[in-house]
C-alpha positions in Angstrom: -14.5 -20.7 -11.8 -14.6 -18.4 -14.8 -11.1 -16.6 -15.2 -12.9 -13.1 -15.7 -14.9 -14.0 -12.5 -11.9 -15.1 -10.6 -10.0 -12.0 -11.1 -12.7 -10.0 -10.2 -13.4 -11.3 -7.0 -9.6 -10.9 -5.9 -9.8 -7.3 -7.8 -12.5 -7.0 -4.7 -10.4 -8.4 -1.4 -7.5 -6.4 -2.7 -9.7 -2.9 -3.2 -11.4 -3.8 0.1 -8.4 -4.6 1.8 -6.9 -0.8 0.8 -10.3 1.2 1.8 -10.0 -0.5 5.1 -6.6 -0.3 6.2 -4.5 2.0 3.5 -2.7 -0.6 2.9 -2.3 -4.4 2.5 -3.9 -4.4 -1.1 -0.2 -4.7 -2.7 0.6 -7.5 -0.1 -2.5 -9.7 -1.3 -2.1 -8.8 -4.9 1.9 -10.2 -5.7 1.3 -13.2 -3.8 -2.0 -13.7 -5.3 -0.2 -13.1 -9.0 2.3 -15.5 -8.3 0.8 -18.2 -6.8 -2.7 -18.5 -8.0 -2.4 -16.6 -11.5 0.8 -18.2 -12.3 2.8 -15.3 -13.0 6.5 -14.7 -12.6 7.7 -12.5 -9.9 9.1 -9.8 -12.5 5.6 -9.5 -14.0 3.7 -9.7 -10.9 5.6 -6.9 -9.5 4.8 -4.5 -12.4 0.9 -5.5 -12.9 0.6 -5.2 -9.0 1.2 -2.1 -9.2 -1.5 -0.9 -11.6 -3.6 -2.7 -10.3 -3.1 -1.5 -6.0 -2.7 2.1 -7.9 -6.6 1.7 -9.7 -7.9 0.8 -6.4 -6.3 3.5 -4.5 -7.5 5.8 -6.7 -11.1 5.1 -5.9 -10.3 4.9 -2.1 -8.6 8.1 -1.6 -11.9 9.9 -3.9 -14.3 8.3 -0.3 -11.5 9.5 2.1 -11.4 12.7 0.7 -15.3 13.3 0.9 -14.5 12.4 4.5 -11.9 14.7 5.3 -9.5 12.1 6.1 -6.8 12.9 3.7 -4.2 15.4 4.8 -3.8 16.9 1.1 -0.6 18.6 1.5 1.4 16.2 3.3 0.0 13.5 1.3 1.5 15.1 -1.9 4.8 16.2 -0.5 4.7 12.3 0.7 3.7 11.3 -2.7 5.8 13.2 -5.2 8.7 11.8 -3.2 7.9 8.6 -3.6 7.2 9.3 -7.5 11.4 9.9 -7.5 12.1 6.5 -6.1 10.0 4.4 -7.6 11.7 4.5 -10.8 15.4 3.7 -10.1 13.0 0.8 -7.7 11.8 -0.8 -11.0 15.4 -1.0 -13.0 16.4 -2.5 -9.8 14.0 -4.9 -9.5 15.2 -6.6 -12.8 18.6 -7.4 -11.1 17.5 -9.8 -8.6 16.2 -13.1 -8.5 12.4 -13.7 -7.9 13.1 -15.8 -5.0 15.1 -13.2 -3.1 13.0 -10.6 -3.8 10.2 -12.4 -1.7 11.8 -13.3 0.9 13.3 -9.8 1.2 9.5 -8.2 0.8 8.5 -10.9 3.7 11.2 -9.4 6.0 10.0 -6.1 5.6 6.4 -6.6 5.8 7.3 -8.1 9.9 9.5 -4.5 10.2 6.8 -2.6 9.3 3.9 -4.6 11.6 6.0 -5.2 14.3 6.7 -1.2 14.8 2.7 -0.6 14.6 2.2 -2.8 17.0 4.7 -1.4 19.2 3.4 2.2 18.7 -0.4 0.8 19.6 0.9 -0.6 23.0 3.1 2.1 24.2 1.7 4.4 26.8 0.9 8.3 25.9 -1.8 10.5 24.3 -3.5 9.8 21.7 -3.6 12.4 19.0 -6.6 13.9 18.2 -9.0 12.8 15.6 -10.7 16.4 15.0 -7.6 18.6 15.3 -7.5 21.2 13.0 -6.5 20.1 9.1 -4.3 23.0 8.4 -1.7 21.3 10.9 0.1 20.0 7.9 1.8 23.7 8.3 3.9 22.4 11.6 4.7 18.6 9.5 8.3 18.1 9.5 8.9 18.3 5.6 12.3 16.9 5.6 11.3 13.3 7.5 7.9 13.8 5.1 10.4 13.5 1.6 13.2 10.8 3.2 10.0 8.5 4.3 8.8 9.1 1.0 11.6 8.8 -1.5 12.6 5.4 0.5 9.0 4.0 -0.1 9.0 4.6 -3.5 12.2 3.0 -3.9 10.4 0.1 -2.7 7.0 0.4 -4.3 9.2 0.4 -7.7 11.4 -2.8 -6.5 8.6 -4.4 -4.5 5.7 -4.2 -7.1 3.8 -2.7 -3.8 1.7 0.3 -3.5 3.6 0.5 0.0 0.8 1.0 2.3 2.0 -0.9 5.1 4.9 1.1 5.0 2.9 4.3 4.5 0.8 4.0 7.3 3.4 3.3 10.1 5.3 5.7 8.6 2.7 8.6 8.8 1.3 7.1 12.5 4.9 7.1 14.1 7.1 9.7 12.2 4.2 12.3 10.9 1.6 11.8 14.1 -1.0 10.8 12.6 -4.3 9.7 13.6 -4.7 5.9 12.1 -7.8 6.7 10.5 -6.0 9.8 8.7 -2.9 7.9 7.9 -5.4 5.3 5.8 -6.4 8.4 3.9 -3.6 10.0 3.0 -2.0 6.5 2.3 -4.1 6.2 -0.4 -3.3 9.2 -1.9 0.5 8.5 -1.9 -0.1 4.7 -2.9 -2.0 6.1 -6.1 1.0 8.3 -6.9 3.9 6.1 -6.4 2.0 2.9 -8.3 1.4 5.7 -11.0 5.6 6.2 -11.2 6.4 2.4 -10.8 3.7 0.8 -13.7 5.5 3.5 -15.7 8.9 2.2 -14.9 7.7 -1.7 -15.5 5.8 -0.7 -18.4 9.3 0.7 -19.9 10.7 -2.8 -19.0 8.0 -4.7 -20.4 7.1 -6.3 -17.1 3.1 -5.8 -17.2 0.4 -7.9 -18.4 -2.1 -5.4 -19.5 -4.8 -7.6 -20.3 -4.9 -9.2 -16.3 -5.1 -5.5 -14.9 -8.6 -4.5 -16.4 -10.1 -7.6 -14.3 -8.4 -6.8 -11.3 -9.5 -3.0 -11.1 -12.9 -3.5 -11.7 -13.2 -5.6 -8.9 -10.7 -3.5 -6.6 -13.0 0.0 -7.5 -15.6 -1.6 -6.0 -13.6 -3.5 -2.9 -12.1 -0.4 -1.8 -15.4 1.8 -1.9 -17.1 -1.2 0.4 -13.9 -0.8 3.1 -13.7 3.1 2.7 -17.1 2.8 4.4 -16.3 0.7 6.8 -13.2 2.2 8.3 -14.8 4.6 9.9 -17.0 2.0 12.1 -14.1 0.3 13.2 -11.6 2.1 16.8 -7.7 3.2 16.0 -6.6 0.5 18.1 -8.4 -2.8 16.5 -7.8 -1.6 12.9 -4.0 -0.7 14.0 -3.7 -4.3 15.4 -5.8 -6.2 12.6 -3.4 -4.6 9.9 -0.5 -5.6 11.9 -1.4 -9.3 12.0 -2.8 -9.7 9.0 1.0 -8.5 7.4 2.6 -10.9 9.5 0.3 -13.5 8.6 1.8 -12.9 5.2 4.8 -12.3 5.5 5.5 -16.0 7.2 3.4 -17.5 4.4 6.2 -16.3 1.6 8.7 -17.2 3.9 7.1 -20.7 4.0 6.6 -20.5 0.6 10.4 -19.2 -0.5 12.5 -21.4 2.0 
């Protein structure tokens, strides 16, 4: 198959992936980098991450025609992340490749292991047309820790840091899953904007892979936008759980 056309298509699963779920676009794209493209794990951190931040760009554009981006909290969420991210990227030069996969694999089973635990516990479930203007009441403080933490990981990880987004915003910020997609997005966009910017200092990007990739992801996450809001809380909660674990053993599989 025809490079261009190759990239393209993954561009597509990783775009759809993050219009689905908010999330899981970054997970596909480094592995994808490494093992099919043939990168190192330096480079494929920093060209993951302009091309998860492309496709989230597009995706929060459909959630917010949809309402299903919590503006405010989303950019206190976002610009917090923008302060990590940085110091993330210098980081990420320090360790090994190896290590830095099997670290992002033990992570990925934290984060789906805690939405999976939040989908089977007992109590109400929030409300899917409450009021937007509750941002007012969100707990700031938990909002900017959560934040600056992810982006310290988007930067080291080369991840737009959805699947750490989402749980994040469902079990500390309350929010509805199909919200929590949305405003993922948003913050995805705006950490992966801070991180390339930190790889780019370090020279850790190949520009001329990322073009492919976003075309195909622009489209991908348009396609899953739509679809989200066909699929219940509770299967798309569970599908993006297992599908991270899924992952997650395959690097460990892969790195051990």
């Amino acid at each position: 198959m025809n490079h261009a056309v190759l990239y393209v298509t993954f561009g597509a699963l990783i775009g759809f992936s993050l219009g689905l779920l908010g999330g899981g676009g970054s997970i596909l794209t480094v592995p994808i980098l490494v093992y099919v493209i043939g990168q190192d794990v330096h480079s494929a951190t920093g060209t993951s991450l302009a091309i998860v931040g492309g496709s989230a760009v597009a995706g929060t554009l459909a959630h917010l025609r949809r309402g299903d981006v919590r503006i405010r909290s989303g950019l206190v969420f976002g610009l917090a992340s923008m302060t990590g991210a940085l110091p993330g990227a210098w980081l990420n030069r320090l360790v090994e490749g190896r290590l830095i996969l099997l670290l992002f694999a033990c992570l990925m089973i934290a984060a789906a292991v805690q939405m999976l635990r939040k989908r089977s516990a007992p109590g109400r479930r929030p409300v899917e047309n409450a009021s937007r203007d509750r941002d007012a009441g969100r707990p700031w403080r938990l909002l900017v820790g959560l934040g600056w933490i992810v982006g310290l990981l988007t930067g080291f990880f080369g991840v737009g840091g959805g699947f750490l987004i989402v749980p994040a915003l469902v079990l500390g910020g309350k929010f509805p899953t199909h919200q929590a997609v949305g405003t993922s997005l948003l913050v995805i966009a705006m950490a992966s904007a801070a991180g390339f910017a930190g790889h780019v200092g370090l020279g850790t990007v190949d520009l001329d892979t990322v073009g492919t990739f976003v075309l195909g992801g622009l489209a991908g996450a348009l396609l899953g936008t739509g679809l989200s809001s066909r699929v219940s809380e509770q299967k798309l909660t569970a599908a993006f759980a297992w599908f991270t674990i899924a992952v997650a053993l395959y690097l460990v599989y892969r790195n051990v």
